[in-house]
Structures are given as structure tokens and as C-alpha cells.
GUMI-560513 format. One record per residue: residue in one letter; x, y, z of N, C-alpha, C, O in turn. Coordinates in steps of 0.001 Angstrom, whole numbers, plus 500000, padded with zeros to 6 digits. Layout:
<sites>
aXYZXYZXYZXYZ
...
</sites>
This chain:
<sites>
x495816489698468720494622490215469403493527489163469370493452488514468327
x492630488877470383491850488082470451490470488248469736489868489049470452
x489789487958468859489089488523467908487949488339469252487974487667470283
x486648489611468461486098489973468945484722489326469490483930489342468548
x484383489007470141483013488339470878481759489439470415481768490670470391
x480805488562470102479337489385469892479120489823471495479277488994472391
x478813490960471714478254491079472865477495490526474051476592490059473356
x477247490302474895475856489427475465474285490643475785474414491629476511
x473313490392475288472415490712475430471933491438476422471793492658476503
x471590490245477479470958489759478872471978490602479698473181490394479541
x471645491311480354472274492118481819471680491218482746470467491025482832
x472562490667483445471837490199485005472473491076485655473559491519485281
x471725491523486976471454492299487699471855491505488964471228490477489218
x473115492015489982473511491174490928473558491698492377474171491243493343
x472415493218492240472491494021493645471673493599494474471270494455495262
x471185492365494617470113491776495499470016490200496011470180489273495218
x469832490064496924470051488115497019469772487497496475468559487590496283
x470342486528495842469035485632495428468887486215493858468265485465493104
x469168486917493536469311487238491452470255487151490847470334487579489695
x471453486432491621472437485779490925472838484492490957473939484000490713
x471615483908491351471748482066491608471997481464493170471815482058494233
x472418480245492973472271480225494542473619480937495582474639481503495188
x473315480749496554474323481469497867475661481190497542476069480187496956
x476336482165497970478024482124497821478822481456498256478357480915499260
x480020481097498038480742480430499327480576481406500315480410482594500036
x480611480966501461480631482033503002482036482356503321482868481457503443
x482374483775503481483986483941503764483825484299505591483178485182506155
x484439483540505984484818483572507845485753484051508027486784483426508276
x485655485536507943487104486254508594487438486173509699486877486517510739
x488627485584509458489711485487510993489256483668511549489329483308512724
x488818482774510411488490481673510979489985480977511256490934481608510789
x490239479939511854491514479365511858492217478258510933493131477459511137
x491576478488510067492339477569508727491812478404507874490718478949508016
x492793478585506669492352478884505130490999478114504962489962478757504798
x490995477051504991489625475891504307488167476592505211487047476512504706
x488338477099506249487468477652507415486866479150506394485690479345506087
x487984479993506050487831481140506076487291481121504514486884482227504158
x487218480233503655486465480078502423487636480883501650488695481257502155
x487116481111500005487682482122499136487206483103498976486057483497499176
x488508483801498408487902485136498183487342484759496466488150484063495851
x486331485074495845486547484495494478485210486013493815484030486298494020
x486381486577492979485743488037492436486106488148491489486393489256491035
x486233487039490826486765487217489153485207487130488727484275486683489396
x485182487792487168483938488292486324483607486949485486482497486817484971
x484577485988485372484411484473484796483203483557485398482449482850484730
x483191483719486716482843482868487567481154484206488102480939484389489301
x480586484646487430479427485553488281478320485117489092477481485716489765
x478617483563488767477629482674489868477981482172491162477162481694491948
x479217482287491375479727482156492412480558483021492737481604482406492941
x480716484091492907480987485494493721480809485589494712479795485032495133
x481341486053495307481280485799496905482183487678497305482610487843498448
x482262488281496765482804489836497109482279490968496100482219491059494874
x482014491581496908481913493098496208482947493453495194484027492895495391
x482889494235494170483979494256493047484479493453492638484132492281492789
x485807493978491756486244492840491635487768492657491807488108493181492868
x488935492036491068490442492205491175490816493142490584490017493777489895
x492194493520490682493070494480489880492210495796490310491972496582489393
x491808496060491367491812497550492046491435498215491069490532497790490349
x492191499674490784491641500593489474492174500299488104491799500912487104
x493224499163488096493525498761486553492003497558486243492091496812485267
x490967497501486961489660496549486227489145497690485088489005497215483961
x488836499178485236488378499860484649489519499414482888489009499564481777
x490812498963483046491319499070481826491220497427481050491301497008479896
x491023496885482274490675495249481748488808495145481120488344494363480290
x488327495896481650487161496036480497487231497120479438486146497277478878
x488137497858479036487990498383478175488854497461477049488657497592475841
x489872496478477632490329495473476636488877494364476190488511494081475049
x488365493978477293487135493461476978486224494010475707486002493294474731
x485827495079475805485381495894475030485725496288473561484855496448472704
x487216496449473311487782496307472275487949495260471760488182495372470556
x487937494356472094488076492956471396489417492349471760489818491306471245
x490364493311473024491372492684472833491386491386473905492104490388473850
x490442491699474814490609490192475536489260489664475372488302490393475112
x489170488257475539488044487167475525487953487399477190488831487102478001
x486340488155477540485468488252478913485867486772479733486076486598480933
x485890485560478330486140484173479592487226484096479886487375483118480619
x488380484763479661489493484312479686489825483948481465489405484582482433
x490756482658481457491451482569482839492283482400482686492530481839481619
x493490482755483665494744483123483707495329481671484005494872481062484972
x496436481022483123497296479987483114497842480180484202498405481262484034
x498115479745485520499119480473486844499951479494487006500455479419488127
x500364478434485955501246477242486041502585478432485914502713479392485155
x503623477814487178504935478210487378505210479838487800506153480627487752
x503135479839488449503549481437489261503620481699490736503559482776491329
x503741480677491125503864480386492616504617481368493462505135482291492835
x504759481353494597505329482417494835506685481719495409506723480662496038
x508302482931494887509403482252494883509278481949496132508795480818496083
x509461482366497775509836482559498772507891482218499763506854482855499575
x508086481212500570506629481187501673506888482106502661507956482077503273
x505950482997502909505474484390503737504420483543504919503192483620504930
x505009482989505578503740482659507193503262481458507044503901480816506211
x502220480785507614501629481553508077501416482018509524501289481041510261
x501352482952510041501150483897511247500197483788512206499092483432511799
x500372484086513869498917483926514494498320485270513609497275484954513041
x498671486498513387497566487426512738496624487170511812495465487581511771
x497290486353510959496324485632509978495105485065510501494309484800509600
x494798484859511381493235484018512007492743484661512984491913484209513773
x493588486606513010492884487160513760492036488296512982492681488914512135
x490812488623513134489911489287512408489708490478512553488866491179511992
x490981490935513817491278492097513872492347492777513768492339494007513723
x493765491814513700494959492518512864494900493229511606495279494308511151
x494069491861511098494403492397509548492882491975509078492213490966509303
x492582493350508220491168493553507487491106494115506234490046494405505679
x492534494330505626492750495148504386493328494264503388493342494645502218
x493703493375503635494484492496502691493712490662502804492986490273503719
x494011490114501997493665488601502113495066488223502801496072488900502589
x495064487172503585496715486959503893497310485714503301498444485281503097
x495828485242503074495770483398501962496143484392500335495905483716499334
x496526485444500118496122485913498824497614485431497709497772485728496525
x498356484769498442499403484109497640499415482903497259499973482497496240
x498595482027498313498711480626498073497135479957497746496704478898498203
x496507480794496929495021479974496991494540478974496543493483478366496713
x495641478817495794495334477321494667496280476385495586495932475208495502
x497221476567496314496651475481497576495977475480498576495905474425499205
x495436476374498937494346476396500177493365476109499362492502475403499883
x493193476385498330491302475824497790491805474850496576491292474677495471
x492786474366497054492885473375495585491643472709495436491058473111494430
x490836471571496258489928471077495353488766471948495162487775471318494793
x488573473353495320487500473945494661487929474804493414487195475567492785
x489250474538493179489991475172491992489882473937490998489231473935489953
x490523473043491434489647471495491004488380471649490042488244471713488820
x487444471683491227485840471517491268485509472798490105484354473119489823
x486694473437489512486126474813488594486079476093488940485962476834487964
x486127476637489991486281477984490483487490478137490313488488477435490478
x487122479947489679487902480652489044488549481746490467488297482942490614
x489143481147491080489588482052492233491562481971491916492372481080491657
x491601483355492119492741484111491775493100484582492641492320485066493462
x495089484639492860495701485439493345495390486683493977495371487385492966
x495072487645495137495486488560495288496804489278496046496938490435496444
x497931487873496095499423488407496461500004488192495118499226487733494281
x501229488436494746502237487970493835503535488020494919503526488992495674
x504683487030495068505982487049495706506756486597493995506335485968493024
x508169487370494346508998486980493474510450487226493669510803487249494848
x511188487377492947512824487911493323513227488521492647513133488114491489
x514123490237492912514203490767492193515689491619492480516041491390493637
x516370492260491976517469493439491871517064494324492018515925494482491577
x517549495145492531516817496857492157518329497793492210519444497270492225
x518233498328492219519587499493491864519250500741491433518677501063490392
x519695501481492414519822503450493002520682504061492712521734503518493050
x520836505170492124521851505783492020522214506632493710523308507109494011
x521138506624494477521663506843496019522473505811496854523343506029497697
x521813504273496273523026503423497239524649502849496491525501502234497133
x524764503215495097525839503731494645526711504616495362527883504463495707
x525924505561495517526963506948495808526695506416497450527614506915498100
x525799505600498373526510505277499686527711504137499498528500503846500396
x527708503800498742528521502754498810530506503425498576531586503173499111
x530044504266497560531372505302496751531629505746498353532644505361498935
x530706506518498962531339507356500251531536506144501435531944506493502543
x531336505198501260531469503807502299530841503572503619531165502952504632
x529582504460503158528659504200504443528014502597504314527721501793505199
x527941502517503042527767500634502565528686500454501875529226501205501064
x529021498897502327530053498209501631529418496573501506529005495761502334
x529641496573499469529177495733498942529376494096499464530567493797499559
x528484493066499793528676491861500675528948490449499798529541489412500100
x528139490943498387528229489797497215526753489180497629526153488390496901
x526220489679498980524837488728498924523732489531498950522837489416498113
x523712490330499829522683491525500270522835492673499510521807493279499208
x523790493048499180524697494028497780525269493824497578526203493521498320
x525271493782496101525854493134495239527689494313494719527870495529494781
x528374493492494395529703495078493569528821495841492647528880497067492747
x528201495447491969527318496441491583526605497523491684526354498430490890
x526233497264493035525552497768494162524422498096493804524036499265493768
x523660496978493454522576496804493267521889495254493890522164494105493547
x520743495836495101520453494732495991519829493609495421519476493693494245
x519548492123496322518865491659496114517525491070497312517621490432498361
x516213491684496505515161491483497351514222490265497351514401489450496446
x513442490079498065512093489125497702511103490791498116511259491628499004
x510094490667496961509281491864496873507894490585497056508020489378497268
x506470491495496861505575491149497237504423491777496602503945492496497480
x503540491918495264502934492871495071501062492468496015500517491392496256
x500750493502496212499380493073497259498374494051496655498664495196496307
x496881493363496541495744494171496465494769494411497760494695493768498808
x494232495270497429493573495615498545492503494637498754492088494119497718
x491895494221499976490987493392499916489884493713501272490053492870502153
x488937494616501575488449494622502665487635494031503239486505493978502754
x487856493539504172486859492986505221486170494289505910486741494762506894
x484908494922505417483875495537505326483778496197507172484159497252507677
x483172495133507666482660494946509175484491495655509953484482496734510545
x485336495146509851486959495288510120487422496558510027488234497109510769
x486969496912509256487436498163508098486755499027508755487412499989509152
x484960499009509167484385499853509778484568500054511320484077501002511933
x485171499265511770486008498785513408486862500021513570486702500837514478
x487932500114512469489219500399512288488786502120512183489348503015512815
x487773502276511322487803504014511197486258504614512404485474505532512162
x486276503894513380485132503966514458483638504388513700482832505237514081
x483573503629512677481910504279512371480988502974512388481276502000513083
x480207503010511823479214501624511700479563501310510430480083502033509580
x478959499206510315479560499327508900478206499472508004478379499142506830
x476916499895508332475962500614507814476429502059507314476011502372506199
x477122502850507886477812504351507301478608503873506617478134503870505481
x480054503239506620480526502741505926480275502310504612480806502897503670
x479659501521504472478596500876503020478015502020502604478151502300501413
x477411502736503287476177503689502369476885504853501757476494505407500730
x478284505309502655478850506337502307479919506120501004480197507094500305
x480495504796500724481261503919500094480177504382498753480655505324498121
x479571504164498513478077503718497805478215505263497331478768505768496355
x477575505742498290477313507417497458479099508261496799479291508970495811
x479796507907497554480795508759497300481858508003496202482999508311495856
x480916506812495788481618506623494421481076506486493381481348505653492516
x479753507787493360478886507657492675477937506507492160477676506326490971
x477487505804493138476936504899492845477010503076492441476269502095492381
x478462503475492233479261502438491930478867501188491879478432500573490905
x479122500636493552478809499537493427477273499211494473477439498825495631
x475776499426493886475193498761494412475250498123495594474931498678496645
x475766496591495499475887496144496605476337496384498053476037495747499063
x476918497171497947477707497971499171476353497957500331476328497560501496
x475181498618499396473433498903500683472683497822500386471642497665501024
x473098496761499254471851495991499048472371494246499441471607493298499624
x473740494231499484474229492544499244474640492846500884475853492639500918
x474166493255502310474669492494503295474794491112503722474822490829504919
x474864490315502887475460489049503319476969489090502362477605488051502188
x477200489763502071478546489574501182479441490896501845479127492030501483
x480447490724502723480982491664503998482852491632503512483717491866504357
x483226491272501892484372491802501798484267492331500335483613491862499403
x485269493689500379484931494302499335485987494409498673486981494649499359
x486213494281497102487475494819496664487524495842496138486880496073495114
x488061496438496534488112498337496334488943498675495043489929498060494637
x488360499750494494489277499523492831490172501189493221490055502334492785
x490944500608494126491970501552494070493684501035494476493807499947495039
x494627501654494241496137501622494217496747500068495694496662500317496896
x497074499212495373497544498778496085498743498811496974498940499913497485
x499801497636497356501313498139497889502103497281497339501512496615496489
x503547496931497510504540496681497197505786496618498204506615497465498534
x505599495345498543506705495063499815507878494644499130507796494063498048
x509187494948499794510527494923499461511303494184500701511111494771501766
x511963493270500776512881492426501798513836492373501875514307491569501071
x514737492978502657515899492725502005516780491934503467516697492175504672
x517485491072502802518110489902503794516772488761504151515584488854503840
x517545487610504973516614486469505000515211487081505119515026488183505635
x514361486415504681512872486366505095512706485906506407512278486662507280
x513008484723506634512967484605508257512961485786509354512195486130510253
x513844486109508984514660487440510431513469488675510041513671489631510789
x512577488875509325511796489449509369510701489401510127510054490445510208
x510182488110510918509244487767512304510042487258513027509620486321513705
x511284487601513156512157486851514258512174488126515152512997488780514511
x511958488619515798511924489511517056513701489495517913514259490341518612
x514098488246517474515622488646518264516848489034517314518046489029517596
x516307489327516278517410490189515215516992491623515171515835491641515590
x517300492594514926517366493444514192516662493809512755516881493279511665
x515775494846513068514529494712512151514191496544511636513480497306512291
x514817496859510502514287498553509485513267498427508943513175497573508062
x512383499072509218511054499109508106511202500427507949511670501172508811
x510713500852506567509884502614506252508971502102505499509236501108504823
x507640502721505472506293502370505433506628504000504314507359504896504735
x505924504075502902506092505122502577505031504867501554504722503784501058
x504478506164501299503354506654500303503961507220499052504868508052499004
x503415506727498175503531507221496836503925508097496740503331508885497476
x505074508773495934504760510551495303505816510021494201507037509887494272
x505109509826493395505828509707490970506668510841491494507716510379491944
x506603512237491613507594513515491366508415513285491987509468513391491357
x508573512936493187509705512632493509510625511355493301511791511297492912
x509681510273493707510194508692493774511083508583492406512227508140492314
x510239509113491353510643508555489964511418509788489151512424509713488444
x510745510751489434511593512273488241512505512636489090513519512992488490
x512639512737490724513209513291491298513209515093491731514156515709492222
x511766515674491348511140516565492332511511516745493219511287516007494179
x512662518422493316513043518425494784512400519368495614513045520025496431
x511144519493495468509873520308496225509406519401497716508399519800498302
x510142518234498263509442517266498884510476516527499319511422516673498545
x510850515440500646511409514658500747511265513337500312512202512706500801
x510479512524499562510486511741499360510924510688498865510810509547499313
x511382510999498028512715509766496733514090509925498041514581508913498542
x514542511327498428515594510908499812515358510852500882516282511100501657
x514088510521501412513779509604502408513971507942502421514475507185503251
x513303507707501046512946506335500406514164505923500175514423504790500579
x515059506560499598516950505962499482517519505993500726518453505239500999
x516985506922501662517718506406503380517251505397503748517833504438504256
x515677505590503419515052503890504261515530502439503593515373501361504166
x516160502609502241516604501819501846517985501497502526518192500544503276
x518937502496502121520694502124503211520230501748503968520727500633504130
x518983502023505174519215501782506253518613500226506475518806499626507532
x517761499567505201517288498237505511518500497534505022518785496533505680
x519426497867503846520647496699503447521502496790504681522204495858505074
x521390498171505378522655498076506782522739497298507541523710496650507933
x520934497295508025520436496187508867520553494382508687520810493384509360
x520139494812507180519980492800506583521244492523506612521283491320506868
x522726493066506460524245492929506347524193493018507935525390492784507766
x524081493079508739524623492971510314523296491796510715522674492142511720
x522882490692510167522058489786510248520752489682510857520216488731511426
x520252491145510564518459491532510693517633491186509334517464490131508724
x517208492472509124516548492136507791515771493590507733515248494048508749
x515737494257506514515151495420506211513643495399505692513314494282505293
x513000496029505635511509496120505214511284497038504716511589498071505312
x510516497159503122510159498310502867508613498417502700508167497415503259
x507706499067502257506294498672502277506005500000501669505962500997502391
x505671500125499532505129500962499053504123501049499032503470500097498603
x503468502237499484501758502396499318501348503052498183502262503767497772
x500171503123497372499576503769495994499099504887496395498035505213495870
x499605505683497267498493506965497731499247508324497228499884508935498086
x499230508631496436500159509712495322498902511214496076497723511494496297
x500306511717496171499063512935496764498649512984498227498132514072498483
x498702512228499189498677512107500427496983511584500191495976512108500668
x497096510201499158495851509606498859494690511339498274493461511389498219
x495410512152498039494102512955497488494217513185495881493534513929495177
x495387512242495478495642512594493714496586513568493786496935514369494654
x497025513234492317498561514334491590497542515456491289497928516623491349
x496391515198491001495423517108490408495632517681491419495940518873491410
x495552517193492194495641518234493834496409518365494139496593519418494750
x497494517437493981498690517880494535499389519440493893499770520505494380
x499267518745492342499987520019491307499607521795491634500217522834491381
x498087521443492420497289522452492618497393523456493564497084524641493690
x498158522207494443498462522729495941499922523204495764500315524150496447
x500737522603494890502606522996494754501684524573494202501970525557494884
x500750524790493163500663526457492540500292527230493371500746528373493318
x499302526857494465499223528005495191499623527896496393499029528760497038
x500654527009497390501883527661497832502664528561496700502585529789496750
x503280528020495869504529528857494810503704530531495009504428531444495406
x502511530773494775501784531975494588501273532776495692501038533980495579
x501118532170496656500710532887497677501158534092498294502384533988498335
x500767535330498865501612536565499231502297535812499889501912534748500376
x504052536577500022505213535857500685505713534513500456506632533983501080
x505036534006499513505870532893498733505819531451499672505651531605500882
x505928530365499255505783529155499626506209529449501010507169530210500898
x505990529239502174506224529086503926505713527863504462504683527226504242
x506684527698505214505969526612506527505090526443507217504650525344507554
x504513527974507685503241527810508581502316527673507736501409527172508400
x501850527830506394501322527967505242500738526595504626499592526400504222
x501959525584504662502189524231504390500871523514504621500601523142503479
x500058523168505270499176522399505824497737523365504781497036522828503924
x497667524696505175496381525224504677496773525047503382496103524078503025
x497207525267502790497330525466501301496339524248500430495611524375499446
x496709522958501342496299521403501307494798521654501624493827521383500917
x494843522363503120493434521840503337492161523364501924491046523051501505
x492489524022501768492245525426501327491292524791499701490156525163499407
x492186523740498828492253522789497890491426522256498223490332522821498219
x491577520572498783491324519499498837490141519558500190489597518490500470
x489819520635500889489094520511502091489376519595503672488840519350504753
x490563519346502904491130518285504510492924518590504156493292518930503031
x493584518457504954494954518431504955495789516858504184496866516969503599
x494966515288504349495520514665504482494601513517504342493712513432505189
x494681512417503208493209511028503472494261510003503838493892508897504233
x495250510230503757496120508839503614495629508070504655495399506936504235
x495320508213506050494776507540507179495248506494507603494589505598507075
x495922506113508177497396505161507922496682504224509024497512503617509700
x495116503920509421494642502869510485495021501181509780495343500084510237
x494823501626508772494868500055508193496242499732507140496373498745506416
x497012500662507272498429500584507087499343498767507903499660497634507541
x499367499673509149499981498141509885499645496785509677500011495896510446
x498681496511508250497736495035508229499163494222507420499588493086507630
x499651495213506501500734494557505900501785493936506811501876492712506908
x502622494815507514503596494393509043502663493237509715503364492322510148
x501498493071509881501230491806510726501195490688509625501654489562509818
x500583491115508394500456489724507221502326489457506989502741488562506252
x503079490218507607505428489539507133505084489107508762506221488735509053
x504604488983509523504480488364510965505229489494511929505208489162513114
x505675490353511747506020491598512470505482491549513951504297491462514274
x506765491635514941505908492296516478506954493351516739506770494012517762
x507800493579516159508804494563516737509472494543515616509831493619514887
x509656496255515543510587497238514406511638497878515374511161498343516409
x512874497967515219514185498310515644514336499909515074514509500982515650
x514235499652514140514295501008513543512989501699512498512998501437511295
x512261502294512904511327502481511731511866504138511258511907505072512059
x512232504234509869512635505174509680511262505874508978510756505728507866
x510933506617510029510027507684509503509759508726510779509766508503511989
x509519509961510023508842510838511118507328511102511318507049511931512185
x506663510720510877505012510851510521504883509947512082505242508796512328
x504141511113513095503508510243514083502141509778514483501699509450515584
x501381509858512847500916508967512291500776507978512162499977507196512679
x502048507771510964502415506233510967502460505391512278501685504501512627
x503691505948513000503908505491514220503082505176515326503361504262516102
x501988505955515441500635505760516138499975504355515797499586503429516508
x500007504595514239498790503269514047499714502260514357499261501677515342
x500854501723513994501889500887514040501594500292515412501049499190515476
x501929500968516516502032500996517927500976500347518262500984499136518480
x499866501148518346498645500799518316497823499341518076496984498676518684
x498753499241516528497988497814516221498915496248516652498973495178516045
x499729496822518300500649495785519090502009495682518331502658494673518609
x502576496565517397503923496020517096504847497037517677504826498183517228
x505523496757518485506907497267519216507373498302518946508402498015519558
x507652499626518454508906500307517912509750500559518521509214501309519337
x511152500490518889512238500745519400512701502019519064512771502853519967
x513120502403517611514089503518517825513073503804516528512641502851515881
x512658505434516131512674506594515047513763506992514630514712507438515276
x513602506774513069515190507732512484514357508331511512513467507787510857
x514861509904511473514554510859510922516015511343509831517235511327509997
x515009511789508588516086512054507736517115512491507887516879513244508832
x518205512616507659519317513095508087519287514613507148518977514807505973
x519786515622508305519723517550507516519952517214506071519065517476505258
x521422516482505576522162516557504547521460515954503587522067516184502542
x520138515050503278519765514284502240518387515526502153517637515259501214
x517988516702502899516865517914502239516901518227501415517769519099501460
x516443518157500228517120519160499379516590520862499794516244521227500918
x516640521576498761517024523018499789515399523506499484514767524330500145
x514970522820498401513366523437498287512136522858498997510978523221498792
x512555521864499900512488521084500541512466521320502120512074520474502923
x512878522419502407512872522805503920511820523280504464511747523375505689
x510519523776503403509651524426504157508551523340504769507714523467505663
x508975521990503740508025520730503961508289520174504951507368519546505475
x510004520164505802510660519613506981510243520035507934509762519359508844
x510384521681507901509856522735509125508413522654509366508051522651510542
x507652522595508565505819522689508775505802520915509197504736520602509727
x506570520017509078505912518798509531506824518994510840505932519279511638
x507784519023511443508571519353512500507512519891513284506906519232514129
x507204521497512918506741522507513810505341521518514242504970521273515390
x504776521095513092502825519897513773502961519114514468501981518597515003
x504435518645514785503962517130515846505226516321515534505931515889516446
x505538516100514112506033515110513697507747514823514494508493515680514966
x507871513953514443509176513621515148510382514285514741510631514531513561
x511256514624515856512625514953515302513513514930517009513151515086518175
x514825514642516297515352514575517134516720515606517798517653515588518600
x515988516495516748516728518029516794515929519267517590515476518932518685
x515704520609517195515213521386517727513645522347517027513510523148516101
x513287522119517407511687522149516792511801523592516461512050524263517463
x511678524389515183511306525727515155510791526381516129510743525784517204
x510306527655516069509124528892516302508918528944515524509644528651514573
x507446529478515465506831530145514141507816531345513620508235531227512468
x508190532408514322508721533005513384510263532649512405510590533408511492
x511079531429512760511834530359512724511320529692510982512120529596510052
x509915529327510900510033528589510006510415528953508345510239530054507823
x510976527745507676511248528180506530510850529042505614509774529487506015
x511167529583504468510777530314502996511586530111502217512794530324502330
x510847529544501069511487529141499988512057530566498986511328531345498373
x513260530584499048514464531447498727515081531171497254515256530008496888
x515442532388496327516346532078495515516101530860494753516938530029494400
x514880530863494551513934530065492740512876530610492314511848531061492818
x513505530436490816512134531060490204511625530097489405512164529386488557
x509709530225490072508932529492489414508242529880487592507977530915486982
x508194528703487346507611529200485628505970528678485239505359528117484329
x505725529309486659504115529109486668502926530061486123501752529708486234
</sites>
């Protein structure tokens, strides 16, 4: 443990121009070189030269100052990044130098210590916000596709094991402020002020630092998955699976069969090794939004009173129960979703396996192609699970079967809850 530092005294105060020393580097979103577009530099080492709102590590900063605090880390510490390079180069892309593809992510956020080498040089403490690396992963769902021989192991893309091999990608959020307020049609005066109040106050600067227009938001980032060449992933004349999917722990990880999610996420998987083995390339893209971005409290809240409601969990039911709780049905807001697909150079998806026409909207929307929707297949529902199929079916969502009636839709049958 790093023994403990005397405190510092002196609070400087950094919600105003000009009371934290001189001017920042200037960040030029969407300029046409990295060296153009400046750094992002929001580490707590460096408070004289800041140049963003917040800071790194999203909502794990709240646990990096409480190590601060305990004595277990030294406040100066900087991170050794000798031999963390990233395994595999990602672009760079025309989206990258456009200031309106992408506004949620840095797209320099992998390689900054060569795009700013001599101001990393010169002493600035500017850090990573990509990580690339290489990894295995292994399902007990693409096992059992492999046992029934819907996949068959290649030695490269799946392994006899049958356990793949990916280049993953971990990403923080990074907003371009002005972009961001583009993207959800408000001003970025509402934006800022509402940012400001509705996180209790948080961060100051949001109403007081307008010359500083990117923010790092201290919430859940994503987690991209590749599977087959990297190339054939902006190659437009191969064959190209993405599923774009949101968080849910109960399912992804315990396997919660109240929900499709963990067997959605194992189809979108077969269906990216199917693709990368017939010489495309699969895409996966995890988002941190547990709860449909409204939190597991709400969620848990919302599974008790469907389970309780007169006539028992239903389909037409499905949506109020959410909004009844939480006051809205849904925050996930998937406008600034597609920033990731343009930062892998994406113009066309072959297969995007999802039914949310949502997703598919913003996707479309923000110029990338979709060819074909694949929707879960009946046989991967589980059975507690049907009333969540039927209520997103019956709203809009895609299928390529036969849409209920209301009096048609599901009820959850034959379980008893121990609520």
C-alpha cells in the first residue's frame, strides 16, 4: 500500500476562466489530423492543464478517490503505459475528422502517446481513453452450437475448444458537448444546465467553463468484440454481423430467464463466428446501460410489480409497469450508439441481429447501410420470457413472424414467485 500523503490544504477552485492558470490546450472537434484536434487531457495529475470537464474512468473515478483518500494510492501517481499499446491498429477513418459521426467517444483514444508524443514528451499527463487487446472467450451456448453442428470448429476463428478468438476494445465515454446537444435536438445551453442540475450539482463547469466543450461523463462505458480479420470489418465487400446490446448482469452473467438477453447475446455471437468463418467478420458492441440505462433498483422494482400486478405479469402491461416506476419506459436512447460502428469504420451491416427499431433507426440514420434484421429465433425464449417477446413485437419492434392482438398477448403461466 502506498503510505499515506498529508492532505493538501489549499482547494483551488476550477469553475471559472482564468482560476486555474493559463488557457488549455484547445480541442478542435472533427479537425483533420490528431495534432489539429489537440488532447483530450483530464487526468487530476496535470490540473493546470485540463482541457475537459471531469475526469477518466467514468463512475469507477468515484473509487479512485476513495483509494486516494485511504492512502492506498499516491494523488500523483502516473500510469507506466510502457508495453500497453494496443495489440491490433483500428483506422484511421474519414469519420474520425467528422464532427458529426462521432461525438461520444475520442477516436485518437488508443493511440495518444503517438499522436501527442512530443507533448507527452513536454510532460503532459494525457491518457488512454481506448484499450485494444486479444482475447478467448468461451460459452457454454457456442459449445452446445457447435455439439448440434450449427458451428464447426476452424482452429482459427473457433477454436476445438470452442472457444473464440477476438480482438476486443474497452472504450470510455467522451463527449463532445456542442455534438451531443446536435444529436438529442436541444441547445447545448439546456444541455449543460440540465447536466449540471440533474447531477446534483456535480460538475460546476458544465454553466460556468464554456470554453471547455468536451465532457467526461462518469458513467458505464462499452466493450467491442471482433471476431475474424479486423480488416473485413470496414471492408463493405465482405460480409459483416453486428448486435449492438445493452447491459443486463441477470441475464448476461446469472442467466435470469425473465428476459432475452444472455440468448440473444449467444445468437449474436454464433451468428458473428458464422460470418468471420465464411470470410466477413462479426461485431459485437457491449453497452453499460443495466436497466434500459435506468439501473438494477428499477429494474428489480419493475420485475415486483409486473410479478404482482392483478392478472399476473402480461404483455400489454410490459411497457407501463417501466414507465409507472421509473416515469419513462426507456433512457437507453441509442442516438449516440452508432459513434462506435463509425469509430471500426463501418458503412454497411449484412446482418444486424437485433429487433429494437431503435437501434436500427439510429444506425440507419447515422449513414450505415443495414441489409438484413435477424430476430431471435422462437427456440432460444426461454418460457418466462414470452411476455417480454410479445409486448416488444406487439410496439413496433421487428419480427419476421406474425405480430399478436392484444387479446393474443402473453401471461406468464405455471411459476411461482417468492416475492
Amino acid at each position: 500500500m502506498t503510505s499515506k500523503k498529508a492532505p493538501k490544504r489549499h482547494i483551488k477552485l476550477t469553475s471559472h476562466p482564468g482560476s486555474h492558470g493559463p488557457p488549455p490546450l484547445p480541442i478542435r472537434w472533427g479537425a483533420p489530423s490528431a495534432a489539429e484536434r489537440g488532447p483530450i487531457i483530464g487526468s487530476l495529475t496535470d490540473p493546470e492543464r485540463r482541457n475537459v470537464i471531469g475526469t477518466h474512468s467514468g463512475s469507477y473515478a468515484v473509487y479512485r478517490a476513495v483509494a486516494v483518500a485511504s492512502g492506498a494510492l499516491d494523488p500523483d501517481h502516473r500510469p507506466d503505459l510502457t508495453d500497453t499499446s494496443p495489440t491490433d491498429i483500428i483506422g484511421p477513418y474519414p469519420a474520425w475528422y467528422d464532427a458529426e459521426r462521432i461525438v461520444s467517444i475520442d477516436p485518437f483514444g488508443a493511440v495518444v502517446h503517438e499522436a501527442f508524443a512530443d507533448l507527452y514528451r513536454d510532460g503532459y499527463d494525457i491518457r488512454p481513453t481506448i484499450a485494444i487487446t486479444k482475447a478467448h472467450i468461451h460459452m457454454p451456448e457456442i459449445a452446445a452450437a457447435v455439439a448440434a453442428g450449427r458451428l464447426v470448429p476452424d482452429g482459427k476463428i473457433l477454436r476445438d475448444r470452442s472457444d473464440c478468438v477476438v480482438t476486443k476494445a474497452a472504450i470510455e465515454p467522451v463527449w463532445y458537448l456542442p455534438g451531443v446537444a446536435t444529436r438529442f435536438g436541444c441547445s447545448e445551453s439546456d444541455l449543460r444546465r440540465i447536466l449540471f442540475e440533474q447531477t446534483g450539482g456535480m460538475f460546476p463547469e458544465l454553466v460556468t467553463r464554456g470554453d471547455l466543450e468536451v465532457f467526461l461523463p462518469p458513467i458505464g462505458g462499452k466493450t467491442v468484440y471482433i471476431f475474424g480479420e479486423l480488416d473485413h470489418v470496414s471492408d463493405s465487400s465482405v460480409p459483416l454481423a453486428v448486435r449492438v446490446h445493452d447491459e443486463c448482469n441477470g441475464s448476461d452473467v446469472f442467466g435470469s430467464d425473465i428476459c432475452t438477453c444472455r440468448p440473444y447475446l449467444a445468437h449474436g455471437i454464433e451468428e458473428c463466428i458464422r460470418t468471420a468463418q465464411q470470410g466477413g467478420a462479426g461485431v459485437i458492441v457491449y453497452f453499460r446501460k443495466e436497466g434500459r440505462a435506468l439501473g438494477e433498483v428499477t429494474k428489480f422494482l419493475v420485475y415486483n410489480a409486473r410479478k404482482r400486478q392483478e392478472g399476473g405479469d402480461r404483455a400489454e402491461q410490459y411497457f407501463a409497469r417501466t414507465e409507472c416506476v421509473a416515469g419513462v419506459q426507456d433512457v437507453r436512447f441509442q442516438e449516440l450508439m452508432p459513434d462506435v460502428l463509425h469509430w471500426l469504420g463501418i458503412t454497411k451491416i449484412d446482418r444486424l441481429v437485433s429487433m429494437s427499431n431503435v437501434k436500427h433507426t439510429a444506425i440507419v440514420n447515422s449513414g450505415i447501410e443495414v441489409v438484413e434484421r435477424v430476430r431471435i429465433p422462437d427456440e432460444l425464449v426461454p418460457p418466462d420470457a414470452q411476455v417480454e417477446i410479445d409486448a416488444k413485437v406487439a410496439s413496433g419492434y421487428y419480427t419476421d413472424g406474425t405480430v399478436p392482438e392484444p387479446g393474443e398477448l402473453a401471461v406468464a403461466k405455471g411459476r411461482e414467485y417468492d416475492i
